[in-house]
C-alpha positions as CSV (number, residue, x, y, z in Angstrom):
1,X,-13.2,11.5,-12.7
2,X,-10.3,10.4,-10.1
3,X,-9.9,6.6,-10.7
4,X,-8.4,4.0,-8.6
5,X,-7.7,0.7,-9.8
6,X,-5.2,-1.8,-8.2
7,X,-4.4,-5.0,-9.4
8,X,-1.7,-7.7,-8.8
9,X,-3.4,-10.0,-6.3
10,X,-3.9,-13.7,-5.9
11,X,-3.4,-16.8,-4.1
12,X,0.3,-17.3,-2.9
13,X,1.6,-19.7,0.2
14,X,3.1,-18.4,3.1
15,X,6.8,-16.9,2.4
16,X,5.8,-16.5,-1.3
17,X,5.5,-12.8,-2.5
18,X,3.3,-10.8,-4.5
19,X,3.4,-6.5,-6.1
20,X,0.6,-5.3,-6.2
21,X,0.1,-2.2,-8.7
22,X,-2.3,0.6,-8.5
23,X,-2.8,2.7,-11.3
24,X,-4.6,6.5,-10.9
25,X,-5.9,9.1,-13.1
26,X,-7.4,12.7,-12.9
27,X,-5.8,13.8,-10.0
28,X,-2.2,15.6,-9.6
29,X,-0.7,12.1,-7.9
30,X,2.5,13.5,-8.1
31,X,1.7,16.3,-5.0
32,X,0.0,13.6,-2.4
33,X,1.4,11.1,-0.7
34,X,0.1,8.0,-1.2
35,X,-1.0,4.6,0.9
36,X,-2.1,1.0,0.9
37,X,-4.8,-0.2,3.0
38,X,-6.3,-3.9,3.7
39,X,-9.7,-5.2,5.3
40,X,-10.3,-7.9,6.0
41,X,-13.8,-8.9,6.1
42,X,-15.5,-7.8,9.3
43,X,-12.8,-6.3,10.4
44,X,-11.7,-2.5,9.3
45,X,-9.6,-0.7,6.8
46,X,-6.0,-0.5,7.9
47,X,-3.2,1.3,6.5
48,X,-0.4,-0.6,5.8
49,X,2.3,1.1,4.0
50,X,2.4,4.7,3.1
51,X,4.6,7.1,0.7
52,X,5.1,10.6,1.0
53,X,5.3,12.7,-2.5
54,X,8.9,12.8,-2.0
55,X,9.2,9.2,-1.8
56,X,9.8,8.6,2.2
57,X,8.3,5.5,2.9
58,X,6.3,4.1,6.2
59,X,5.2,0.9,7.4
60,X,2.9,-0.8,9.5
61,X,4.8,-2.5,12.6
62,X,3.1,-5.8,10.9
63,X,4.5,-5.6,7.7
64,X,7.6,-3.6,8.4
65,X,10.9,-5.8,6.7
66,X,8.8,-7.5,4.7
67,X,6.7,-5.0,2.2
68,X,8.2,-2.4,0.2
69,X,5.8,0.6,-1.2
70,X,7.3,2.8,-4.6
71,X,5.7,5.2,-6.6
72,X,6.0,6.1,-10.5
73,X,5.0,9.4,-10.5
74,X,5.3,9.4,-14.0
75,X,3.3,6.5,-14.6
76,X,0.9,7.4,-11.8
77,X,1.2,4.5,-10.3
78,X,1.7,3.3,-6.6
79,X,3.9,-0.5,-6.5
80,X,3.3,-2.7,-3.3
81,X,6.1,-5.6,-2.9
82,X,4.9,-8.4,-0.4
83,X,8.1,-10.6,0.6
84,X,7.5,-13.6,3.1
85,X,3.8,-13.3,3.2
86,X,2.1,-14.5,6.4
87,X,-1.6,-15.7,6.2
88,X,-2.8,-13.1,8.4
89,X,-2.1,-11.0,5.4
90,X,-4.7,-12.5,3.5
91,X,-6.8,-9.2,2.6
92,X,-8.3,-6.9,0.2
93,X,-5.8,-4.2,-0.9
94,X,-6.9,-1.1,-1.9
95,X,-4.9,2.2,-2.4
96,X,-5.7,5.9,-2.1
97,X,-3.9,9.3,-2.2
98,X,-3.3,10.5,1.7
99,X,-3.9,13.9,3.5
100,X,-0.7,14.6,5.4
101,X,-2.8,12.8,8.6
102,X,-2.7,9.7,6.6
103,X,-6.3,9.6,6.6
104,X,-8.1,8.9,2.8
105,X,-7.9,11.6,0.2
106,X,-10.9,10.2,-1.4
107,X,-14.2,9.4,0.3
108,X,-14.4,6.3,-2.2
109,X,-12.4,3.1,-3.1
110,X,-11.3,1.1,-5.9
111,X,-12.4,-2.6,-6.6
112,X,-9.5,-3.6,-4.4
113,X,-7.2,-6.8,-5.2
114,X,-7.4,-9.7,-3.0
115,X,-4.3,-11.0,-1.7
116,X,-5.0,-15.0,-0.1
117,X,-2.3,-16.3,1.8
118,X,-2.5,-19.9,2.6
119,X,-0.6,-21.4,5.2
């Protein structure tokens, strides 16, 4: 059974930083790209940093210069590195392995970590 679990999150001030891990199983994670997401409540899951199997990264205009998305392929294991964190970032994180349209692999989601960014 494909697991999802990400971790990492917590309460930081604004311009503090955060990496956020999510660690996978039962899946070949090392052929998919893979992408973080946030929602915030009552608003919808966005993608906000994305990276391909061969390790080309993209970003969200609204966190571009700021996050930085890795992978350990051999750990499968997707990093997220939050620099200079704004409180509209506050958010649950969640992660999930990508189609090539960037939409979700997986029809279902992790518990999330929740990143709170005071200002």
């Amino acid at each position: 059974q494909v697991q999802l679990v990400e971790s990492g999150g917590g309460l930081v001030q604004a311009g503090g930083s955060l990496e956020l891990s999510c660690a996978t199983s039962e899946f070949a994670f090392e052929i998919y790209g893979m992408g973080w997401f946030r929602q915030d409540p009552g608003k919808q899951r966005e993608l906000v940093a994305r990276i391909s199997r061969d390790d080309v990264p993209e970003y969200a205009d609204s966190v571009k210069g700021r996050f930085t998305i890795s992978r350990d392929n051999a750990k499968n294991t997707v990093y997220l590195e939050m620099n200079n964190l704004k409180p509209e970032d506050t958010a649950v994180y969640y992660c999930n392995a990508l189609l090539s349209s960037g939409s979700p692999l997986y029809d279902f989601w992790g518990q999330g970590t929740q990143v709170t960014v005071s200002s």
